[in-house]
C-alpha positions in Angstrom: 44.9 -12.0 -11.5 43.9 -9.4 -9.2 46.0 -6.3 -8.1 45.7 -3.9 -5.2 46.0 -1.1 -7.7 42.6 -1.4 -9.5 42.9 -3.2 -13.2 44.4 -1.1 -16.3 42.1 -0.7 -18.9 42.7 1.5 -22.0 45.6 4.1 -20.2 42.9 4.3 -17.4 43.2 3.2 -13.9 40.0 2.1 -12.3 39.2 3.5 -9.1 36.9 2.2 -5.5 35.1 4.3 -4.1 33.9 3.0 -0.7 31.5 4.2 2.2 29.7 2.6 5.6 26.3 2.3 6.6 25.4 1.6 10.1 21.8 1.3 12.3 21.7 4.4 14.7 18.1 4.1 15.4 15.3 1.4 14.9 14.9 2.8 11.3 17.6 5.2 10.8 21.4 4.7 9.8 24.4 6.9 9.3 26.4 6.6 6.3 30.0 7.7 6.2 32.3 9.1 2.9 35.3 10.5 3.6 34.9 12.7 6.5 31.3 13.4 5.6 28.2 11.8 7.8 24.4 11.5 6.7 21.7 10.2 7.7 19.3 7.8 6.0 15.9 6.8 7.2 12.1 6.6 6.1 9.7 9.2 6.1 6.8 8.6 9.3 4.1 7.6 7.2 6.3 4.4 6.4 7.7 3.9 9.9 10.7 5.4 9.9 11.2 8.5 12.0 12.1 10.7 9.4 15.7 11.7 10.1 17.0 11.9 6.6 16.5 11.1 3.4 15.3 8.0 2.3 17.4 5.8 -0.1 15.9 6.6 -3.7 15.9 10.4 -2.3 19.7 9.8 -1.8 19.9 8.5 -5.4 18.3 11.3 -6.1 21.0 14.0 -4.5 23.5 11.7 -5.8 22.7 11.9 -9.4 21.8 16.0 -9.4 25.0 16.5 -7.1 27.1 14.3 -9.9 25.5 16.2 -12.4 25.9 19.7 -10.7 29.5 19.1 -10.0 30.1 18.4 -13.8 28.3 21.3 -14.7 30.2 23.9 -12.3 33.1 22.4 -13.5 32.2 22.8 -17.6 30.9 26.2 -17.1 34.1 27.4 -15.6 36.7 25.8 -17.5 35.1 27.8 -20.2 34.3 30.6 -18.2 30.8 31.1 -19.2 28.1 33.7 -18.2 26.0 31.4 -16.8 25.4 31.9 -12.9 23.0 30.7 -9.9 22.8 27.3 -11.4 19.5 25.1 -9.6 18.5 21.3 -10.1 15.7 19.4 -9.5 15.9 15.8 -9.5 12.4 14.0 -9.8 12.3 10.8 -10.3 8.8 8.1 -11.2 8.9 4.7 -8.9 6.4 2.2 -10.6 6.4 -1.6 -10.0 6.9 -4.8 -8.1 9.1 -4.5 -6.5 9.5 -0.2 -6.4 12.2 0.7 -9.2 12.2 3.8 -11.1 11.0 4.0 -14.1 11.9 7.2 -14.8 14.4 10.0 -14.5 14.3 13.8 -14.9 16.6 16.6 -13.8 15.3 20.2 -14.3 17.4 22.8 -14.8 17.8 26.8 -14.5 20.6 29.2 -14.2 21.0 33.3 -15.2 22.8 33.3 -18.5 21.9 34.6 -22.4 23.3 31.6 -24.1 20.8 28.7 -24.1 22.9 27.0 -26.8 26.2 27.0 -24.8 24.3 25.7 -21.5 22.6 23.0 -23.2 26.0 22.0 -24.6 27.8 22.1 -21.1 25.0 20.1 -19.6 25.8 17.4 -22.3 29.5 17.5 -21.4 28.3 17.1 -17.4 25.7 14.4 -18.5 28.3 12.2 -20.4 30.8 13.2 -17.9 28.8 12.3 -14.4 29.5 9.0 -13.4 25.7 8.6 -11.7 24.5 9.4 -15.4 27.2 6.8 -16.9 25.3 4.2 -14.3 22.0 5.0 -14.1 20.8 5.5 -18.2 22.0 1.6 -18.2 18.7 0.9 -16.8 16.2 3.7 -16.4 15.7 6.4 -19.1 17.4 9.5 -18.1 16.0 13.4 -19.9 17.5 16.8 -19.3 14.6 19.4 -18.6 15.8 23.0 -19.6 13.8 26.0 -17.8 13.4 29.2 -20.0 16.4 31.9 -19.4 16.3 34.1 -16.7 17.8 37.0 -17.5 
């Protein structure tokens, strides 16, 4: 039986997120969430006029932006010294068709603790829902950039 509500599972109600794609241009489309609008489209050299990111790119933002937001969140709940926190998502497409094959985030911040930010990224890692999806099917790793301090 289905029910409007989402189905209970363990004290936890699941939740829909929901967005909309549609063709603006001969290659490009605008996708809608929320009250937020992006664009999505393929670089020149594929045909596309280049007026966003492409898809994999936005899987891309979407798993370092998951991932960031999990992190801002651990490092303040615990108030930490940790400061100017910067990603880099990179990511290895291989086969037929594309996939990828691989997943890496890099990241640096200011801070004196590597312990404690390597345990926060953890807690963001098993806490970001992109991770939760994606290291179903691709291997995900956690890059850590020496200390600035």
């Amino acid at each position: 039986m289905s029910r409007s509500l989402g189905w209970y599972y363990a004290g936890h109600m699941s939740q829909m997120l929901q967005i909309q794609v549609e063709q603006v241009g001969p290659s490009t489309s605008k996708a809608t969430a929320r009250s937020h609008e992006v664009f999505i489209d393929r670089p020149t050299a594929k045909g596309g006029a280049d007026r966003g990111p492409a898809g994999g790119e936005y899987l891309l933002i979407a798993w370092g932006g998951c991932f960031m937001s999990h992190l801002l969140a651990a490092i303040r709940a615990r108030d930490a010294q940790i400061s100017d926190v910067k990603i880099s998502a990179s990511g290895t497409l291989d086969g037929s068709p594309e996939r990828f094959t691989a997943l890496t985030l890099t990241i640096s911040a200011i801070h004196t603790d590597p312990p404690l930010l390597r345990k926060l990224a953890e807690i963001a890692e098993r806490s970001c829902q992109v991770s939760s999806t994606l290291r179903q099917t691709v291997p995900l790793s956690l890059v850590f950039e020496e200390p600035v301090r």
